[in-house]
Every structure is written in C-alpha cells, then in structure tokens.
C-alpha positions in Angstrom: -27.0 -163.0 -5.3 -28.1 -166.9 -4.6 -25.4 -169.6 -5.9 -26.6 -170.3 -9.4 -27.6 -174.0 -10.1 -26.1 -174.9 -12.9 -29.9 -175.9 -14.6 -30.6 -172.3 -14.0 -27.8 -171.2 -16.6 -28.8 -171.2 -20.3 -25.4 -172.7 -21.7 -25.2 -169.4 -24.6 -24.5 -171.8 -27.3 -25.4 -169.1 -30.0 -22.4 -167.0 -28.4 -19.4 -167.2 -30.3 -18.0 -165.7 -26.6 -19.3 -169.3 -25.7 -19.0 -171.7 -28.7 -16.2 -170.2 -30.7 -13.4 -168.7 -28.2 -11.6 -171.9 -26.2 -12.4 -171.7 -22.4 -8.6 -170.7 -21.9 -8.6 -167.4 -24.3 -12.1 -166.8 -22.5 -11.0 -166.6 -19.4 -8.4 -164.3 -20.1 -11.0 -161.9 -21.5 -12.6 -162.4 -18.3 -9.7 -161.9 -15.9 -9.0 -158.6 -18.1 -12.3 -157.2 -17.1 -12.3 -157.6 -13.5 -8.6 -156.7 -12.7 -8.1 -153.9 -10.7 -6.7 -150.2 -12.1 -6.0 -147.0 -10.5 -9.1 -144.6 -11.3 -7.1 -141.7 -13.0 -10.1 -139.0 -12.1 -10.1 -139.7 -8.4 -6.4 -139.4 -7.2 -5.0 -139.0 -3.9 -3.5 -135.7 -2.5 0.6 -136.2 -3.1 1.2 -135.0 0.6 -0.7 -137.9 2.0 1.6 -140.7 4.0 -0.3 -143.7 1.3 0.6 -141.2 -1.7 3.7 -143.5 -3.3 3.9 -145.3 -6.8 1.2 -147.9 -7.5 -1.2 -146.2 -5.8 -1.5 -142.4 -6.3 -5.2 -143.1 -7.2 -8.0 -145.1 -5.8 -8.3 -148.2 -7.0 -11.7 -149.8 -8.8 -13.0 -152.6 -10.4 -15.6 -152.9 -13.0 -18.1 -156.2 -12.5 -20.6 -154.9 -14.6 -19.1 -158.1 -16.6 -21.0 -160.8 -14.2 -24.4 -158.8 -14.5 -24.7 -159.5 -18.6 -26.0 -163.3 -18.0 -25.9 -166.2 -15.2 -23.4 -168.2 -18.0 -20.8 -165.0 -17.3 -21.5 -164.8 -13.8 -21.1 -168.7 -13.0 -17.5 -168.8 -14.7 -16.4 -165.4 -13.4 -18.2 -164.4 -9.7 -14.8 -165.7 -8.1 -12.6 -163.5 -10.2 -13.0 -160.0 -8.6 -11.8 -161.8 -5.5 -8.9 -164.2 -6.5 -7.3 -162.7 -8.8 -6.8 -159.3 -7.4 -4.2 -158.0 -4.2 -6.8 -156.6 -1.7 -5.1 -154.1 0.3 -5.5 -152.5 3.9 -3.7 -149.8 5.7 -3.1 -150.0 9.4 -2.7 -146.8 9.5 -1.9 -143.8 8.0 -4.4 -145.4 4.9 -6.7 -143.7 2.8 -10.4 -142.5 4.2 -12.9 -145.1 5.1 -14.6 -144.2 1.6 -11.6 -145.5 0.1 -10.5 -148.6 1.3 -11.3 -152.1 0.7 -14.0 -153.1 3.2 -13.7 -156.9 2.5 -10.8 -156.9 4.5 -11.7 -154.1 7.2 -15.0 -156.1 8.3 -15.1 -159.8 8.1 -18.9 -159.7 8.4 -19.2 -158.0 4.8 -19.4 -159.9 1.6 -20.3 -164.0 1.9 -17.8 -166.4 3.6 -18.1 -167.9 -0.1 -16.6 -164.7 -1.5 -13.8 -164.0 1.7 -12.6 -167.1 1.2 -11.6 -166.7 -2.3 -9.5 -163.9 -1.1 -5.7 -165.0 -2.5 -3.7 -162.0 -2.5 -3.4 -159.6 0.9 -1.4 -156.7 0.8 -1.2 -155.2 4.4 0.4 -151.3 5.0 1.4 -151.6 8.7 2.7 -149.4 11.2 5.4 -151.2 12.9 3.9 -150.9 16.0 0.6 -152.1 14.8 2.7 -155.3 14.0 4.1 -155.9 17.0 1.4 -154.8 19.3 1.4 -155.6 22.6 -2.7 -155.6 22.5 -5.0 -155.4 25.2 -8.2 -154.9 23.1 -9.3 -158.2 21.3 -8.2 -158.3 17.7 -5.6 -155.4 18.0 -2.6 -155.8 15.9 -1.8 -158.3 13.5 -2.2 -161.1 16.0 -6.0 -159.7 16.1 -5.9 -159.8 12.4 -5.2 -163.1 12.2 -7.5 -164.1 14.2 -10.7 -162.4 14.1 -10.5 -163.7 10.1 -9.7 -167.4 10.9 -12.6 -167.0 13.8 -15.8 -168.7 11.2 -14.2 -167.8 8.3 -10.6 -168.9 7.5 -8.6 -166.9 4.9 -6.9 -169.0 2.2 -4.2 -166.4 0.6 -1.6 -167.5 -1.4 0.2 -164.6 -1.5 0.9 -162.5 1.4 2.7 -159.2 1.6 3.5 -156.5 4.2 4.7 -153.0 3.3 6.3 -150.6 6.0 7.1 -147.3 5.0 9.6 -144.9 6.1 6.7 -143.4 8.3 5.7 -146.2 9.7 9.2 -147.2 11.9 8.9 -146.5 15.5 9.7 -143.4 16.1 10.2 -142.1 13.1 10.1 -138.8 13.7 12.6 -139.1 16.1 15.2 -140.9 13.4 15.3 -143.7 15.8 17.6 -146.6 14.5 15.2 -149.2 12.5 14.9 -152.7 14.0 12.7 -155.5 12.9 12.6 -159.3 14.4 9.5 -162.1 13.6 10.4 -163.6 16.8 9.9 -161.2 19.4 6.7 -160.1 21.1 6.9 -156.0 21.5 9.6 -153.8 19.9 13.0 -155.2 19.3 15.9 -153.8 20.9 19.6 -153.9 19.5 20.5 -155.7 22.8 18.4 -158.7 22.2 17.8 -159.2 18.5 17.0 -163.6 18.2 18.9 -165.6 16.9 18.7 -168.4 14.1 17.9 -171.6 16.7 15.5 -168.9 18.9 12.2 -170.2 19.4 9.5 -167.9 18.2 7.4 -166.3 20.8 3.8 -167.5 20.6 2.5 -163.8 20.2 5.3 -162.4 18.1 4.1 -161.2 14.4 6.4 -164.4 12.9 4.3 -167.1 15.0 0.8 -165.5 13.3 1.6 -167.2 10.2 1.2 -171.1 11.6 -3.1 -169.5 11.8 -2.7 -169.2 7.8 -3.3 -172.3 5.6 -1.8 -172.5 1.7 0.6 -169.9 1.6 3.0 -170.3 -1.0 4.5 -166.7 -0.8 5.2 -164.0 1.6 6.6 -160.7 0.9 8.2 -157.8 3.2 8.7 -154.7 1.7 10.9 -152.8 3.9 11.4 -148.5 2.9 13.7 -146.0 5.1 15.6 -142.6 3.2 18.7 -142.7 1.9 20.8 -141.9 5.4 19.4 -144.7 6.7 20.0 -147.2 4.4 22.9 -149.0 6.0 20.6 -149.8 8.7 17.7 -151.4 6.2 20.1 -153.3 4.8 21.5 -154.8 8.4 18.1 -156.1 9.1 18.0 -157.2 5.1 21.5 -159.3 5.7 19.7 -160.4 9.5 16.5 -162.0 7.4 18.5 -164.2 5.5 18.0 -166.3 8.4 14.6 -166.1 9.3 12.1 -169.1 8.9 8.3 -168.4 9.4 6.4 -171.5 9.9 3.2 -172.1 8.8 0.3 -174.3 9.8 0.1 -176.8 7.5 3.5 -178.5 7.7 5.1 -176.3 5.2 7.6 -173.5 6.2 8.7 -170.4 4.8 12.1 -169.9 3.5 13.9 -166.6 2.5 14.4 -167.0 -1.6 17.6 -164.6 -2.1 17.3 -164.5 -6.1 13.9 -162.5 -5.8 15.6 -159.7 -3.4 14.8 -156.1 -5.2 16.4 -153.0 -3.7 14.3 -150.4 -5.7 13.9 -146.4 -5.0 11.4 -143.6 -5.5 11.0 -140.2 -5.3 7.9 -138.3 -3.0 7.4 -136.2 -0.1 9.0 -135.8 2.8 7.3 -135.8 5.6 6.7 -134.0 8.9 3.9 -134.8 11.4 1.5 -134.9 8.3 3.4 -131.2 6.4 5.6 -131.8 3.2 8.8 -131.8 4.7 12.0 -130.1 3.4 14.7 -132.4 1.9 17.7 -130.2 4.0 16.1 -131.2 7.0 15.5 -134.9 6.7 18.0 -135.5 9.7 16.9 -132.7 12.1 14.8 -133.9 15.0 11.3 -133.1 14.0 10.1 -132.2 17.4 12.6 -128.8 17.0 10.1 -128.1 13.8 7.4 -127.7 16.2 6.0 -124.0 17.0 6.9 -123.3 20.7 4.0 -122.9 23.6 1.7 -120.2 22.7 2.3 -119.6 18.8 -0.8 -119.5 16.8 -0.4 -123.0 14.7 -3.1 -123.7 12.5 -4.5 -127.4 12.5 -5.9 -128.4 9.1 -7.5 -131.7 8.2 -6.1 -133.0 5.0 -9.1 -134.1 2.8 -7.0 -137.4 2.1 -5.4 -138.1 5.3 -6.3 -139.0 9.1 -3.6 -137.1 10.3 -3.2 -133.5 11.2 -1.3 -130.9 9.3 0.7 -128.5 11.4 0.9 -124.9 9.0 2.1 -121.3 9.6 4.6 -120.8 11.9 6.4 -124.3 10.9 7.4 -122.1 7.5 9.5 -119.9 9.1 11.9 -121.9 10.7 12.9 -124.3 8.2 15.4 -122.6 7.0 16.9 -122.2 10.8 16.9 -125.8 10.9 18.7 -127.2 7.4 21.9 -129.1 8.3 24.9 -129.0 6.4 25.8 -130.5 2.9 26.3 -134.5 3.8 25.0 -137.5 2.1 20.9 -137.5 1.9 21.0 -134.0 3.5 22.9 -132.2 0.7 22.3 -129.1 -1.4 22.3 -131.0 -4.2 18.9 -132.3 -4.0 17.3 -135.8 -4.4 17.7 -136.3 -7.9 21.4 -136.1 -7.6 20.9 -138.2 -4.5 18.6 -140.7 -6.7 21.8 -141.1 -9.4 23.7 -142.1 -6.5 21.0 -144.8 -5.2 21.1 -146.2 -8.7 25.2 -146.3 -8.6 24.7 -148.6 -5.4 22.7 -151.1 -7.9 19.1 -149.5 -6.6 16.5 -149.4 -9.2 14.0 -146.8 -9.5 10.3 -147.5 -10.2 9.1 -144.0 -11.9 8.0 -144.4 -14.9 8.7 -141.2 -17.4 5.3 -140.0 -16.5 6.1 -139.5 -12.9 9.2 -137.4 -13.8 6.4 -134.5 -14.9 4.5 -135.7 -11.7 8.1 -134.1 -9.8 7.9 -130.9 -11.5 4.4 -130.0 -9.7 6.7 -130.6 -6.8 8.9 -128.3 -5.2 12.4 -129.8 -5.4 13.6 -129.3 -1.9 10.2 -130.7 -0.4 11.1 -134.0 -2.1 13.6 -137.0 -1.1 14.1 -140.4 -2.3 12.6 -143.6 -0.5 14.5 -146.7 -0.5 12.5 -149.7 -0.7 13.9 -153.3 -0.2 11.6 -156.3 -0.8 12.2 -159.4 0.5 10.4 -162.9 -0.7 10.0 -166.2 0.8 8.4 -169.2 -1.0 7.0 -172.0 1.3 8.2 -175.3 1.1 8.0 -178.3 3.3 9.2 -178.8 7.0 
C-alpha cells in the first residue's frame, strides 16, 4: 500500500472511536488488536526441538484492523511491526510456512516497515553464533550484516535464546562454554578475561553494527545435571560488556537475573528421549551397522526421527538412581529445582498438557536469563 498523505485521510469526526475516545485509550485499543497470540487450532507437535512454553503454537496477527479506513491505517500501519517480538530460529525452528519471513529475507516487506522492527528474538544454535563462516552472511556476523547492508535495523530490544539442544555437542554432554569475545568455540583453556579486547568477528563485537539498543537479553537453558556449569558461565557474565555503535555500552543489570524451569521432552537426535537416560552418550542409543532403522520426517521439524530398533535398548541403557537421572522422575526433580530458588513457568494448564506425556520421556529444562541495559561509554 502507498504512504497515505494526510489530505487523503477523511479525519472520522462522526466516530466516537475518533472524537470521543482520547488518543491515548485509542491507541491502546489499537495496540490490542495487532499484538501477537498463539493460534490455539494450529499447534506444534510436542516432540519438536522449538516445542517449549510460549510457543507451543504458531503465532498470528490479525491486521484486518488497518483495512477498515485510511484514518485507522495512518495511526496504526507501524504497530504490527513495533510493538511485537519477531522471532527467528537458526535452526532447529519451525517449517518455512511457519516462520516470520520479515526477518528470514530482508528483501520482503518495505525498508519503511523493517525498520520499525524493535523487538528481535533470535533461537540460535551455538555454533550458528560463533561461526567461523566462509559463505557470506553465515552466522550471526552474516546477520548482522546483510540487515544493516541498505536497510539498518533499529531494535530496542534484543534477545538470544539457546536451548539445551542447541550447545555444541550436545548429544555428546559436552561441558557448556559460552564467551562474546572469542571468534570460534570457547575452550576452558582460554576463556577472556574482563580487560580482553573483543575479537572483531566474535558474536560480542556484532553489536557495535546495531544502533538504539537499550536492552539485550541471553537466555541460557541446560538440564538439571548440568546446571552447575550454566551457572559458571552465569557468575563469568557478570563481567561482560558488549559495546555498541553509538557510544553507549551494554552493561550486565543483576536485579533482572531470572533462573526459571520447565518441563518437556527429552530429546534424542530428533526421538522423545527417556528421562533415565539423559546422561548416557547418545551415540550408544544408535542401532548398530545393518539394523533396519526407520527414518521418518516429523511434520513439524527439519530433523530426522530415528524409530524402531532405538525402543529396544533403552532400557539397556538407563543409569543408576543419581540426581537428574533418578527413578523418581522429573516432577520430583522439578520440586527440587524450585528448592534451589528456580521458578517454574507452567501455568496450571500445562500440568494436563504433562499427562498426554509419558512421564519418563519428560525432564526439566533449566532456563537462566540474563539482561543488560545500555548506558553510556
């Protein structure tokens, strides 16, 4: 649609929307009507890696609002895309039919609209973070990039999620390790240090390319056995600074620190996983050369889904009672998250979400999220 001119819009003085209602109640009406919501009759498989609270269902939003007159549009085109997170998964993310293509493909929507973007919300694998590339706008380096290349974005608010699946080597239980500063993977041998210099293609050093940021989020999620190591890289970004490229600088804000927990899957190259086996190494889970292993395509996942013979060796592969790998199962394991001071974001209707589950397929998710509020260098 052309940019209205404002002797184009019939000012709707016999509206009361218009003449009666002050501008501020109006546009809270307005900011009602365009604000995202999960779409209750098109939700996403629960075995899928992006299944997890806040979105279990696709998300919509209704603009029929801007199509009743050229008043409504004029004060509320820029809504849909300011006032709602736009999210993106890198990878592991819904289908293509699913996702939020403003933020896939620069080239769609008018600079106008991309601009308005102010809230970003990226799911990225950790490798996907750090990438080494080699292929122009790989990575979050690439990301960066390709939308300040013609069309700078002007976010406010900026958050990256990595899930449990998304560590390196995950499968593996490899120890977690995060650092802004370095280009590549981190290694325990080198981790930076406060007065380290950030290297110019580490994931820290992208945010100088973004202009008005005023917040930045990590959320950081591991299971329970692993949650001593979460929390060293927690206690490590208490020192980390990100700067930014407008002479302002990011600074950790310790008050706004959640450590919350959920319940879902578990997870095995794409299979429900069982909870006694969270600390096996997935790899033994595999069928060996020459079994018949059925390769399914999950309707609401990219990945895989190795079936058949898998079933019959779980139970050959369950470890012994032990914290996070106990008989118990992961709602006794939740009560002790919450004695350690970790909240739990369920609401009462995903407790009869759980019974459609089978208990020992589940395990609880431990979610830090960490905020830092710009401020000036």
């Amino acid at each position: 649609m052309a940019q209205l001119v404002i002797k184009d819009v019939d000012p709707q003085h016999n509206s009361p929307l218009f003449s009666t209602l002050p501008p501020e109640i109006r546009n809270k009406i307005f900011e009602l009507a365009v604000t995202a919501y999960e779409d209750p009759t098109r939700t996403y498989n629960r075995n899928a890696y992006f299944y997890r609270p806040g979105h279990t269902c696709i998300r919509r939003i209704d603009t029929n609002l801007l199509l009743t007159c050229r008043r409504v549009y004029a004060e509320t085109a820029s809504l849909p895309a300011s006032i709602n997170e736009h999210v993106a998964w890198y990878w592991r993310g819904p289908p293509i039919g699913e996702k939020n293509h403003v933020l896939y493909d620069p080239s769609l929507g008018s600079t106008r609209r991309r601009r308005e973007l102010r809230k970003i919300h990226l799911f990225a694998q950790q490798f996907w973070l750090e990438l080494k590339y080699s292929i122009p706008g790989d990575g979050f380096h690439g990301f960066v990039r390709i939308w300040n290349n013609g069309c700078p974005i002007r976010p406010t608010h900026f958050k990256i999620t990595i899930r449990h699946t998304d560590w390196w080597w995950w499968e593996h239980g490899e120890p977690l390790g995060l650092d802004p500063k370095q280009y590549g993977r981190p290694t325990a041998e080198r981790y930076s240090r406060p007065f380290d210099p950030f290297d110019r293609h580490s994931w820290g050093a992208q945010f100088r390319g973004i202009f008005g940021l005023k917040c930045l989020q990590l959320e950081l999620e591991t299971v329970e056995r692993k949650m001593g190591e979460l929390d060293a890289i927690v206690q490590q970004a208490k020192a980390w600074r990100f700067p930014l490229g407008d002479n302002h600088i990011l600074v950790l804000d310790e008050s706004r620190t959640r450590r919350t927990g959920w319940i879902g899957k578990c997870h095995c190259h794409g299979r429900p996983r069982n909870y006694l086996e969270m600390d096996v190494d997935w790899h033994d889970l595999l069928p060996e050369q020459g079994d018949e292993t059925a390769l399914d395509q999950d309707e609401n996942n990219d990945t895989l889904t190795a079936i058949s013979t898998l079933e019959g060796q779980s139970q050959t592969n369950t470890l012994e009672a032990g914290p996070g790998t106990t008989a118990e199962g992961p709602l006794t394991a939740r009560q002790r998250l919450e004695a350690t001071g970790v909240q739990f974001q369920e609401e009462e209707s995903w407790k009869e979400k759980l019974k459609e589950y089978e208990p020992r397929a589940t395990c609880p998710y431990y979610v830090v999220t960490l905020t830092w509020l710009a401020r000036p260098e």
